[in-house]
MARTI-85525 format. One record per residue (C-alpha): residue number from 1; residue in one letter; x, y, z. Coordinates in nm, 4 decimals. Layout:
N
+-----+-----+----------+----------+----------+
:   n : res :        X :        Y :        Z :
+-----+-----+----------+----------+----------+
: NUM :   A :        X :        Y :        Z :
...
+-----+-----+----------+----------+----------+
This chain:
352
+-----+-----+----------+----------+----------+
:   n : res :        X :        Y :        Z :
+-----+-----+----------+----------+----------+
:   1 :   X :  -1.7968 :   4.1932 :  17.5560 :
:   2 :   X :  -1.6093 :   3.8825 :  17.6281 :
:   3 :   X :  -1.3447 :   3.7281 :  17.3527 :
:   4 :   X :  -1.1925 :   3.4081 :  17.4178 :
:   5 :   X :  -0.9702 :   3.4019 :  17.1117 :
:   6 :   X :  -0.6272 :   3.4468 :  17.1696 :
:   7 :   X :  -0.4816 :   3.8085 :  17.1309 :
:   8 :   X :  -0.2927 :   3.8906 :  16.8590 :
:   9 :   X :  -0.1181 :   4.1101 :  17.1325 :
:  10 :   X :  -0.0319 :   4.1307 :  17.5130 :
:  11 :   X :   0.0758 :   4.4287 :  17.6160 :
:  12 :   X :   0.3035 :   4.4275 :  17.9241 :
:  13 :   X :   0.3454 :   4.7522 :  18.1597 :
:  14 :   X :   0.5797 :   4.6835 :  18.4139 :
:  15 :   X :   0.7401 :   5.0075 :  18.6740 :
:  16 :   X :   1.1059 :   5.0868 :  18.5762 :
:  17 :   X :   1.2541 :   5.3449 :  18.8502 :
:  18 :   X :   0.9000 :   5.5794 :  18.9633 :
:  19 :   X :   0.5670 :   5.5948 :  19.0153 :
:  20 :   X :   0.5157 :   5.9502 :  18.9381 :
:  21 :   X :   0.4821 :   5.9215 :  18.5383 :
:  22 :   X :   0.2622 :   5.5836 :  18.5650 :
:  23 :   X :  -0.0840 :   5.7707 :  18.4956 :
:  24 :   X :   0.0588 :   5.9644 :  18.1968 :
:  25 :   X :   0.1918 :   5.6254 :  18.0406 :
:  26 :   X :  -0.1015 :   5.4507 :  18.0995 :
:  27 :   X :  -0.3344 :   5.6317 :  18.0104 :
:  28 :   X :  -0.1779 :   5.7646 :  17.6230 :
:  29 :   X :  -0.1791 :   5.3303 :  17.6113 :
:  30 :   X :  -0.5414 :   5.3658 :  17.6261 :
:  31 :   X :  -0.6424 :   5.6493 :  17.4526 :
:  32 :   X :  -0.3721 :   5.5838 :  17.1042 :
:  33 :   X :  -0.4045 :   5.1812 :  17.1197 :
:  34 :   X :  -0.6649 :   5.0426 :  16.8853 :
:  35 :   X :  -0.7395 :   4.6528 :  16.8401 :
:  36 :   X :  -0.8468 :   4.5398 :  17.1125 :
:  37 :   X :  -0.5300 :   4.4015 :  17.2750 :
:  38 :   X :  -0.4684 :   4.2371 :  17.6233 :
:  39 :   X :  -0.2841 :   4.4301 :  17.8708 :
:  40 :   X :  -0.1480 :   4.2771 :  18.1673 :
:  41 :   X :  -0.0163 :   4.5775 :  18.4396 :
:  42 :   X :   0.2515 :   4.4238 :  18.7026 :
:  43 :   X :   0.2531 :   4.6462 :  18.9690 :
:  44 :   X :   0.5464 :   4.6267 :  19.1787 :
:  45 :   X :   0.4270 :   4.7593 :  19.5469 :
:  46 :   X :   0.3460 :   5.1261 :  19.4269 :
:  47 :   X :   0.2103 :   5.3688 :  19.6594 :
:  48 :   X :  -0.1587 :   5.3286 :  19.7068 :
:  49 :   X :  -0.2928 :   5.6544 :  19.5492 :
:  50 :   X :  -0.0764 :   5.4895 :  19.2154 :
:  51 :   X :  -0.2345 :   5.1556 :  19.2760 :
:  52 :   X :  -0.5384 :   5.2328 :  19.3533 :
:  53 :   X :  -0.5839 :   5.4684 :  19.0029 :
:  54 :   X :  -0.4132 :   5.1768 :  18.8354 :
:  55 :   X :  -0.6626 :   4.9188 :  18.9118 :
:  56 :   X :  -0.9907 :   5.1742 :  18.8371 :
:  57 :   X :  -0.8224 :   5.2187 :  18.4757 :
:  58 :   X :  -0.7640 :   4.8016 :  18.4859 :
:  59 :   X :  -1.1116 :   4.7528 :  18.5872 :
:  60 :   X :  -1.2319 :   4.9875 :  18.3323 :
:  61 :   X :  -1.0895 :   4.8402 :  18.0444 :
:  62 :   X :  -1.0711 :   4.4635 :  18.1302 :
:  63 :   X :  -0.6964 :   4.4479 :  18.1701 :
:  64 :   X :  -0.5693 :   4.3018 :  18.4545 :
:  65 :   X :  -0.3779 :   4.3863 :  18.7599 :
:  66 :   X :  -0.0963 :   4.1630 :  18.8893 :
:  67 :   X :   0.0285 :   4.3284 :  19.2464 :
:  68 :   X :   0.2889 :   4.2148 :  19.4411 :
:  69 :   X :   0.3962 :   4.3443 :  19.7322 :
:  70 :   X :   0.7358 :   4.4613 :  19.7029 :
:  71 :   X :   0.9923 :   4.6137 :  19.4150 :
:  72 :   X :   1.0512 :   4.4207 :  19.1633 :
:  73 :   X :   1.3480 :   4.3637 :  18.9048 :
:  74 :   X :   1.2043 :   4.5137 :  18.5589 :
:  75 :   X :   1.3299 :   4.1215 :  18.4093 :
:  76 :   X :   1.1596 :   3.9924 :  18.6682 :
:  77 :   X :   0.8188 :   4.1976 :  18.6595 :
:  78 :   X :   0.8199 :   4.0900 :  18.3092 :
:  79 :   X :   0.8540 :   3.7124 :  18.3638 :
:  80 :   X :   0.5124 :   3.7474 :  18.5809 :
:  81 :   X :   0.3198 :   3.8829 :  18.2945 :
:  82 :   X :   0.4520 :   3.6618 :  18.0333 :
:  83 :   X :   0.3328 :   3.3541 :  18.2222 :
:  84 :   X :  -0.0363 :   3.4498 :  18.1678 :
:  85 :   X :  -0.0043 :   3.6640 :  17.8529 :
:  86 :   X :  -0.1706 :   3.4770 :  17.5133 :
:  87 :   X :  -0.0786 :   3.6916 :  17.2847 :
:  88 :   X :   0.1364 :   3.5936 :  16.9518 :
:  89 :   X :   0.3482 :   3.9028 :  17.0155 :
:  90 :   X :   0.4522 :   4.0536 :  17.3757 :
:  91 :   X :   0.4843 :   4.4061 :  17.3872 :
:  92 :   X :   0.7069 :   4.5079 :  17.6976 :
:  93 :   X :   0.6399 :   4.8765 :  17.7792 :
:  94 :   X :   0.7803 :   5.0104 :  18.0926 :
:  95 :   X :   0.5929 :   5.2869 :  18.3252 :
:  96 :   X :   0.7112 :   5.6037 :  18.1923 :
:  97 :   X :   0.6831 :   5.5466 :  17.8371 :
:  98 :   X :   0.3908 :   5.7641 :  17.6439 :
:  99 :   X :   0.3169 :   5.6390 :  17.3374 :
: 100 :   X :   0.1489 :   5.8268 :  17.0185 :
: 101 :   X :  -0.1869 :   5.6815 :  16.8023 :
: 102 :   X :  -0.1123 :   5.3828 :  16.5326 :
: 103 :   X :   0.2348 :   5.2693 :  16.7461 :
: 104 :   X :   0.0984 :   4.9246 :  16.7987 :
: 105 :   X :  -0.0428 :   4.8767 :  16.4857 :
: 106 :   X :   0.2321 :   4.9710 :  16.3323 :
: 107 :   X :   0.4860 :   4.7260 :  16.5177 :
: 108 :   X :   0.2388 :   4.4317 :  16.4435 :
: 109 :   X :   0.2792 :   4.5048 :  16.0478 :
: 110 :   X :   0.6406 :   4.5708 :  16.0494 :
: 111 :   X :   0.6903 :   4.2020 :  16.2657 :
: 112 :   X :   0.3845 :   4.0437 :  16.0384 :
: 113 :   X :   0.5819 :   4.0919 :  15.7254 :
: 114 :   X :   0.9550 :   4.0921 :  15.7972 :
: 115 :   X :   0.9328 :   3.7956 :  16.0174 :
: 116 :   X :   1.1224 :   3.9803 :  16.2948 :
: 117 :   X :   1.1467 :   3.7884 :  16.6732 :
: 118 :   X :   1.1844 :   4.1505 :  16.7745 :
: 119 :   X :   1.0347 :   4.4989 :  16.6942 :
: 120 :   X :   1.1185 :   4.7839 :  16.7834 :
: 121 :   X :   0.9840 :   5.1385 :  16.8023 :
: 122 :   X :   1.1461 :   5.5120 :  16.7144 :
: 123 :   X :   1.1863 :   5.5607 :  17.0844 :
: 124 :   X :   1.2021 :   5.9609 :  17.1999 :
: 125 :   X :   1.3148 :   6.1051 :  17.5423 :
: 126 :   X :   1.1493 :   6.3891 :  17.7239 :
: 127 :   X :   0.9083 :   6.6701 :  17.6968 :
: 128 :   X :   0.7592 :   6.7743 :  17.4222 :
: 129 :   X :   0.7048 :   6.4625 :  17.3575 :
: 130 :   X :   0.7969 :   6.2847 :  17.0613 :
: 131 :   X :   1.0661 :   6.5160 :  16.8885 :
: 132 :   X :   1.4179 :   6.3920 :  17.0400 :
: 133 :   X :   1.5239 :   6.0713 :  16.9222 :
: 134 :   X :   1.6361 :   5.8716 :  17.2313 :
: 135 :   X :   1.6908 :   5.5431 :  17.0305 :
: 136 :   X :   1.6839 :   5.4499 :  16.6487 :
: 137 :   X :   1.8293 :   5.0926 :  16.6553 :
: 138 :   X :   2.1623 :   5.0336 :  16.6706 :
: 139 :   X :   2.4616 :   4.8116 :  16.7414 :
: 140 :   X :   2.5279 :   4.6016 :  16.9999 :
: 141 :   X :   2.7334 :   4.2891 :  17.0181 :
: 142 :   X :   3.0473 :   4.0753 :  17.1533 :
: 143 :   X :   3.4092 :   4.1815 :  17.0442 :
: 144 :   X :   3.6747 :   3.9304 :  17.0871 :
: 145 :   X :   4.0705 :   4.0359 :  17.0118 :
: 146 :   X :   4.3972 :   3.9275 :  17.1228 :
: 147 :   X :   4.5666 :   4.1549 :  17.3698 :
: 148 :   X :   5.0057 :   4.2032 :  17.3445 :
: 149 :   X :   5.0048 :   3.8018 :  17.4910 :
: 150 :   X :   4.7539 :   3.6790 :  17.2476 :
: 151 :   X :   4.5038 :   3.6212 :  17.5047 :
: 152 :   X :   4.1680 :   3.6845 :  17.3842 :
: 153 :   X :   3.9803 :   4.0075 :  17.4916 :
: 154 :   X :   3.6135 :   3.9749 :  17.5091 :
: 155 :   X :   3.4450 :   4.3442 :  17.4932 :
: 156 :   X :   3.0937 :   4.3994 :  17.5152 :
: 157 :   X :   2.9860 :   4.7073 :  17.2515 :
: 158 :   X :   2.6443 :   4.9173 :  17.2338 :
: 159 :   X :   2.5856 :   5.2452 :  17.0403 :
: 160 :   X :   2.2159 :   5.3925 :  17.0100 :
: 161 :   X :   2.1287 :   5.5008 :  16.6466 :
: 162 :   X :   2.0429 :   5.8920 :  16.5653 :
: 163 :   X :   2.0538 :   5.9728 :  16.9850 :
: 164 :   X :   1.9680 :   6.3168 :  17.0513 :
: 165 :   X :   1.8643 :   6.4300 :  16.7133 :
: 166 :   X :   1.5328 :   6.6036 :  16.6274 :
: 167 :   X :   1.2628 :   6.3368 :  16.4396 :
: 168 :   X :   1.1951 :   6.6172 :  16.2057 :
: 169 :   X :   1.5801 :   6.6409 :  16.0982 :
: 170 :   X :   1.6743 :   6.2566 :  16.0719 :
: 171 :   X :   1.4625 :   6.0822 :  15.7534 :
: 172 :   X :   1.4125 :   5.7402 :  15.9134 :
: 173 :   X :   1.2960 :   5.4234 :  15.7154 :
: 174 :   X :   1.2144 :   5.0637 :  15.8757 :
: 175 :   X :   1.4916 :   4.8449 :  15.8788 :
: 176 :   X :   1.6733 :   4.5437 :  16.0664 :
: 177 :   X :   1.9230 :   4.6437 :  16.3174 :
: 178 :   X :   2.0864 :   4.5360 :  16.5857 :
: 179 :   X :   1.9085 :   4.7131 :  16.9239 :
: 180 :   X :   1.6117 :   4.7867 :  17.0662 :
: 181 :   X :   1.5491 :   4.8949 :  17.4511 :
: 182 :   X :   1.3630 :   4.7907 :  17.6820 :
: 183 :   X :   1.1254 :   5.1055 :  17.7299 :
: 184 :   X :   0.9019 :   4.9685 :  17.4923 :
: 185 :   X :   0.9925 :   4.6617 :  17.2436 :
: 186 :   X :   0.7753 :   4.3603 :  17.0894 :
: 187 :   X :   0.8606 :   3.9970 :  17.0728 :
: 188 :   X :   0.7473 :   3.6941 :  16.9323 :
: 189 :   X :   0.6122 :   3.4555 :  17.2130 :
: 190 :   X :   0.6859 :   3.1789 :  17.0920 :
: 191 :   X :   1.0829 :   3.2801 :  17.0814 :
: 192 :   X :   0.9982 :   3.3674 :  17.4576 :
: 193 :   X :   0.8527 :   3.0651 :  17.5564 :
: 194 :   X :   1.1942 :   2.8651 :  17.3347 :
: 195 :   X :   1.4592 :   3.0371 :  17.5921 :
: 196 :   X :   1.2380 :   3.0138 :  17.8902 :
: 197 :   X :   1.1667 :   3.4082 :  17.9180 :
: 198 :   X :   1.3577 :   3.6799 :  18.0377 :
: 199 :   X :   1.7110 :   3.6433 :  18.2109 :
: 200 :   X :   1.6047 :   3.7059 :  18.6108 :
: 201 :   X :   1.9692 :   3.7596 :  18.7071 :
: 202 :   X :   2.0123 :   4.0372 :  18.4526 :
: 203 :   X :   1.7947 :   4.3135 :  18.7368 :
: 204 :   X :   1.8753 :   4.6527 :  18.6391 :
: 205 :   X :   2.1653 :   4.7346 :  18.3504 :
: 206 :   X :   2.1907 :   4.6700 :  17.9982 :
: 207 :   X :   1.8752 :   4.3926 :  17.9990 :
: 208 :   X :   1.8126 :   4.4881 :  17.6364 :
: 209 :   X :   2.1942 :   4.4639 :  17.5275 :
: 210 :   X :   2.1961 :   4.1512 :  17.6824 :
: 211 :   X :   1.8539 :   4.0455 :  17.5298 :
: 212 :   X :   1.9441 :   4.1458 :  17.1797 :
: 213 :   X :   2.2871 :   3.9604 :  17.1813 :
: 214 :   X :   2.1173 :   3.6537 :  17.2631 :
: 215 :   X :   1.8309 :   3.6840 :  17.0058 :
: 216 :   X :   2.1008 :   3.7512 :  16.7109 :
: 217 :   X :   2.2919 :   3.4459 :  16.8832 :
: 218 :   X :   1.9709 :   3.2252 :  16.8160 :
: 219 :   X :   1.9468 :   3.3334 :  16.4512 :
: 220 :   X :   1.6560 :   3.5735 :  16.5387 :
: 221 :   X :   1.6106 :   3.9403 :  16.3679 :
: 222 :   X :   1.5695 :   4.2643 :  16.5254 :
: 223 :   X :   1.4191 :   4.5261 :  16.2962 :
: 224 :   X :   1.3448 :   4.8859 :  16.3894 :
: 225 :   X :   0.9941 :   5.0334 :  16.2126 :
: 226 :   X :   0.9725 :   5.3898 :  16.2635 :
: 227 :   X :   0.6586 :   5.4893 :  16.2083 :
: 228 :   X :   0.5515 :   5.3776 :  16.5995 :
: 229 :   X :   0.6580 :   5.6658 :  16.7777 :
: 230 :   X :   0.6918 :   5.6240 :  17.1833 :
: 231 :   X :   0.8424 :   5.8412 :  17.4188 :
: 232 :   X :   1.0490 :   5.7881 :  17.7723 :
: 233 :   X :   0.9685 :   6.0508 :  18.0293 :
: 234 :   X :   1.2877 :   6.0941 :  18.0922 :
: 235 :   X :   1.4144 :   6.3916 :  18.3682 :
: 236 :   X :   1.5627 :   6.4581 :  18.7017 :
: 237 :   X :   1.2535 :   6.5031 :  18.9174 :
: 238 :   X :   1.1540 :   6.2385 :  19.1515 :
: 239 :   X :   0.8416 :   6.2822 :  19.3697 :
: 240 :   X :   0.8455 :   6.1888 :  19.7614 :
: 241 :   X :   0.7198 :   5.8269 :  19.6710 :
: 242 :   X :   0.9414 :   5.7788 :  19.3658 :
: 243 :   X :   1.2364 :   5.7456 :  19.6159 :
: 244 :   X :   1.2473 :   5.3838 :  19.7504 :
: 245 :   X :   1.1518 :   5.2536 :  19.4304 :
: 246 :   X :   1.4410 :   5.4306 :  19.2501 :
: 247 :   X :   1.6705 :   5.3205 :  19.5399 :
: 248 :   X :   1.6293 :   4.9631 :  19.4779 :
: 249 :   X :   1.6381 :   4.9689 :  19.0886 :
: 250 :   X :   1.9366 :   5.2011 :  19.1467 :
: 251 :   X :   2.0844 :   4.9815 :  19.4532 :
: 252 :   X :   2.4362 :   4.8855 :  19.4802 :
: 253 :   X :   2.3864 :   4.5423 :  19.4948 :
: 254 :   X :   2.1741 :   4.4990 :  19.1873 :
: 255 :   X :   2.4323 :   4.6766 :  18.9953 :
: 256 :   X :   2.7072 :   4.5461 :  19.0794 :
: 257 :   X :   2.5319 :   4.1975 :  19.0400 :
: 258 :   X :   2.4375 :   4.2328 :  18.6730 :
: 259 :   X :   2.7373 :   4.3777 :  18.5761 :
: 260 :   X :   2.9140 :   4.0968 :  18.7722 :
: 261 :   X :   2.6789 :   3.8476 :  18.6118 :
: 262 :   X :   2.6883 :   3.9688 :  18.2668 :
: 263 :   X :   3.0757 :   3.9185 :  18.2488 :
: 264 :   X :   3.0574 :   3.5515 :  18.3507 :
: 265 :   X :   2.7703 :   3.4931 :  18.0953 :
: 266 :   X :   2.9770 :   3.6241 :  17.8114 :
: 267 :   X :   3.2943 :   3.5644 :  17.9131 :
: 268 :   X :   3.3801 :   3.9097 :  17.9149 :
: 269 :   X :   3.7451 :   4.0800 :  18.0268 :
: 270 :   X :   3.6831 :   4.3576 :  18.2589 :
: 271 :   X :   3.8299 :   4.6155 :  18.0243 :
: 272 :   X :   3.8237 :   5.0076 :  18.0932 :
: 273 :   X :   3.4821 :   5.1004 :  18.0102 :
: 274 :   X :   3.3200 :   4.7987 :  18.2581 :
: 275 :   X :   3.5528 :   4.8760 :  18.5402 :
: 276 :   X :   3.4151 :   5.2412 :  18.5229 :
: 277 :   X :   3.1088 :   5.0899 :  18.4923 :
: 278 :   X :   3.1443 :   4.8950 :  18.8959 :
: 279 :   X :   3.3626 :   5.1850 :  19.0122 :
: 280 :   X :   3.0740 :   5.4562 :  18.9801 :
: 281 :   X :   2.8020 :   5.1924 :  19.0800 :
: 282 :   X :   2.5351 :   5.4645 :  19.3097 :
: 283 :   X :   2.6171 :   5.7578 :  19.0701 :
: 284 :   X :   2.1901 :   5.7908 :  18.9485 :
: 285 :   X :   2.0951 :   5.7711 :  19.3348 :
: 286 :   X :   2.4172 :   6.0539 :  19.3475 :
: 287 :   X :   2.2891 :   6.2465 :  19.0921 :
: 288 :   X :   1.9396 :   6.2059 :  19.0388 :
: 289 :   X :   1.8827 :   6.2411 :  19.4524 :
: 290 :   X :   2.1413 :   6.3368 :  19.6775 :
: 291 :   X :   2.2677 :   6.6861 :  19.4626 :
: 292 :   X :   1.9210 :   6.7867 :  19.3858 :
: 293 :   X :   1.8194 :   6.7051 :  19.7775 :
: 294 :   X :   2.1385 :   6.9496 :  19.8441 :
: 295 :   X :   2.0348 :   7.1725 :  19.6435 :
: 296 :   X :   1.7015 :   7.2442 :  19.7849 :
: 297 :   X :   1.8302 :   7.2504 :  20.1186 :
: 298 :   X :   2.1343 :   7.5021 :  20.0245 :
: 299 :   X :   1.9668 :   7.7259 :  19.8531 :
: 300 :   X :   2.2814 :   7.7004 :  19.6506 :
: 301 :   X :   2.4278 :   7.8725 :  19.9254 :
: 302 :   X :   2.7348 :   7.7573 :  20.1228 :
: 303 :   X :   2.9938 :   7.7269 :  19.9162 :
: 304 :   X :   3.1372 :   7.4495 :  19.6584 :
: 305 :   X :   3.3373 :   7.3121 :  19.9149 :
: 306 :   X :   3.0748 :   7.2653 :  20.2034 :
: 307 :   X :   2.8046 :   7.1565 :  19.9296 :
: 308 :   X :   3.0523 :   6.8869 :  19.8277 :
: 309 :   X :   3.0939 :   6.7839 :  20.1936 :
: 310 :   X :   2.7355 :   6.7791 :  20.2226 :
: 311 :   X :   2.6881 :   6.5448 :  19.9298 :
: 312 :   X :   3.0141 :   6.2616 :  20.0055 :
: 313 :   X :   2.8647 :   6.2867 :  20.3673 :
: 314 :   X :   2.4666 :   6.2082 :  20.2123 :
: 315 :   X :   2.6188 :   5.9339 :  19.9867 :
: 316 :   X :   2.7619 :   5.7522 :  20.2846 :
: 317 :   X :   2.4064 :   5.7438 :  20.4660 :
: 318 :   X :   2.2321 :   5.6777 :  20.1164 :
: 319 :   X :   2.4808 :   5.3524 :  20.0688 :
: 320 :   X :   2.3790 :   5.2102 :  20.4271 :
: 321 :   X :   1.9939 :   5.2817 :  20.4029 :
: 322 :   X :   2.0447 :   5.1510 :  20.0389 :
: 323 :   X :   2.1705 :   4.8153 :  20.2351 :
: 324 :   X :   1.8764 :   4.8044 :  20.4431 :
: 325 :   X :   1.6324 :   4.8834 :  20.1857 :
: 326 :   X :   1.7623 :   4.5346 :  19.9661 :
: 327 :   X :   1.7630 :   4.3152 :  20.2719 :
: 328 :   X :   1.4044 :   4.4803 :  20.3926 :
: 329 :   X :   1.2474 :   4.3988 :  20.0418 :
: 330 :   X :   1.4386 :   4.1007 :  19.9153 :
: 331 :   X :   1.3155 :   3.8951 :  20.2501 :
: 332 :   X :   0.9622 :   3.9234 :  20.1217 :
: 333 :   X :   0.7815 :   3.6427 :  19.8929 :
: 334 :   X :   0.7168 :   3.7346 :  19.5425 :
: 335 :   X :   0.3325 :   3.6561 :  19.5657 :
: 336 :   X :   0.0371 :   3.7679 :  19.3641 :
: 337 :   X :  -0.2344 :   3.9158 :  19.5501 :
: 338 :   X :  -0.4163 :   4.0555 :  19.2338 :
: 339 :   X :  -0.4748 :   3.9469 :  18.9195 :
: 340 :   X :  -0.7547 :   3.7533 :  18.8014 :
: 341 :   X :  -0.7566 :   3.7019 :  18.3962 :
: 342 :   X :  -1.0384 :   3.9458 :  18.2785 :
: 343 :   X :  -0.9897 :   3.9161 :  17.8949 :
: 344 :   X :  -1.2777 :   4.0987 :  17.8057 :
: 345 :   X :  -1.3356 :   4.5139 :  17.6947 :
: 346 :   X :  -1.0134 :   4.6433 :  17.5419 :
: 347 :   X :  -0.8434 :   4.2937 :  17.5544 :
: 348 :   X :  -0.8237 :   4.0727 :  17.1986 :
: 349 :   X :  -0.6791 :   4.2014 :  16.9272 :
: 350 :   X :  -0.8302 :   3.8232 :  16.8200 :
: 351 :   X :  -0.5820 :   3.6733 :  16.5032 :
: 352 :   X :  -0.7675 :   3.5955 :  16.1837 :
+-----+-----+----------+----------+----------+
């Protein structure tokens, strides 16, 4: 069945660091999402046995498929689906983000009658799922003071609500605020298509701080509704394919770029907390691949001081491949070879 009204929603799915939890994501999208909605998938060169069950679930449901043939920025991924969404609301939801029944529904009421350019959801971390409050709201924002000279001191500030608390202890209301995250958040399009989209140059830190600031800038409202309940899969495992992709969101480069980039856009000092920030620039490749990778080939065994020499040794090859892996991928186009508009099964959600 075919609807040519405009959706009341687009949903947005674009990868954030792996593959591996894509299927799981996906698929608790279609089985707790009632409407019908339109859901645009940007798939950022995933392996095929990911892109191939991606498109069967696309096909299957009348969503479509935009592939591109290489990694992508998460800002940038969501840029391509925005240009062909039609929805009054865009729901960004990133690949490893489960979501529980009545979550859309209950953003579109919350933004329907508070007005808000930006929803948010009770966002949880890990397994089980839904119980451990990852993000609440919060606080974000610019803080300017005068240092010993007088010289102003521009500090950028964020602090996630209610972090690591169980949902059954914390009683939790809807309410404006001043953060959501990326993982999964809703915004008006037509405050989208006013600035122009998503900031490219921000590619892989603090998007949503950055996002937030500018929306409260504008005069905009962020509210939080808790009753739509989504989870990040959030963990140390990475499967054999996960790794390039992780690389590049993860690269040096990109880091160091958006951190780089962020100061200049808000003027910011580099201050304690942002130098520590550039100085341990590779620490999730470190830590999320290069100890576990030592690990597994130790055994544990060896000693803490061989281990260690194991690991500074791995992060100096990881840091050159890491080069090669931007200037491999960033010389390729950013062209759509899937994709056709197929507004028809699950996609609609048509406005009254």
């Amino acid at each position: 069945m075919t609807s040519n009204k405009r959706p009341l929603v687009t949903l947005i799915v674009v990868p954030r660091e792996k593959f591996s939890c894509t299927f799981d994501s996906l698929d608790s999208i279609i089985a707790h999402t009632k409407g019908p909605y339109e859901l645009i998938y940007v798939d950022g060169r995933s392996p095929k046995p990911v892109r191939d069950g991606i498109a069967k679930r696309c096909t299957d449901n009348g969503f479509d498929h935009v592939r591109v043939e290489r990694f992508l920025p998460t800002n940038v991924a969501r840029n391509i689906g925005l240009k062909r969404a039609r929805g009054k609301y865009i729901a960004f939801v990133e690949n490893d983000v489960v979501v529980s029944p009545g979550w859309l529904e209950a953003l579109v009421d919350c933004a329907e009658e508070t007005g808000a350019t930006v929803t948010g959801p009770l966002i949880c971390e890990g397994r089980p799922i839904h119980s451990i409050i990852h993000c609440a709201g919060g606080v974000c924002g610019i803080k300017s003071k005068p240092d010993e000279q007088g010289k102003i001191q521009r500090h950028l500030y964020e602090l996630l609500a209610e972090q690591k608390k169980r949902v059954d202890k914390v009683p939790l209301e809807r309410k404006q605020t001043e953060l959501a995250e990326f993982h999964c958040m809703m915004i008006r399009k037509d405050y989208l298509d006013e600035v122009g989209g998503l900031d490219p140059n921000v590619l892989n830190t603090r998007e949503h701080v950055d996002f937030c600031i500018s929306v409260m800038h504008k005069g905009g409202t962020v509210w939080l509704e808790p009753k739509s309940i989504v989870t990040y899969l959030f963990d140390t495992s990475l499967m054999h394919y996960d790794v390039p992709f992780f690389m590049y969101r993860w690269g040096d480069n990109s880091e160091r770029s958006s951190l780089l980039y962020l100061k200049d856009k808000w003027n910011l000092t580099i201050d304690r907390m942002l130098q520590k920030r550039l100085d341990s620039i590779g620490k999730r490749r470190r830590h999320f691949m290069i100890v576990p990778f030592i690990k597994s080939l130790t055994g544990g065994k060896g000693g803490k001081r061989f281990n260690k020499a194991l690991v500074e040794g791995s992060v100096l090859v990881d840091r050159g491949i890491n080069r090669l892996l931007f200037a491999w991928n960033d010389r390729k186009p950013i062209t759509i070879v899937g994709g056709e508009s197929n507004h028809s099964g699950a996609a609609g959600m048509a406005q009254k």
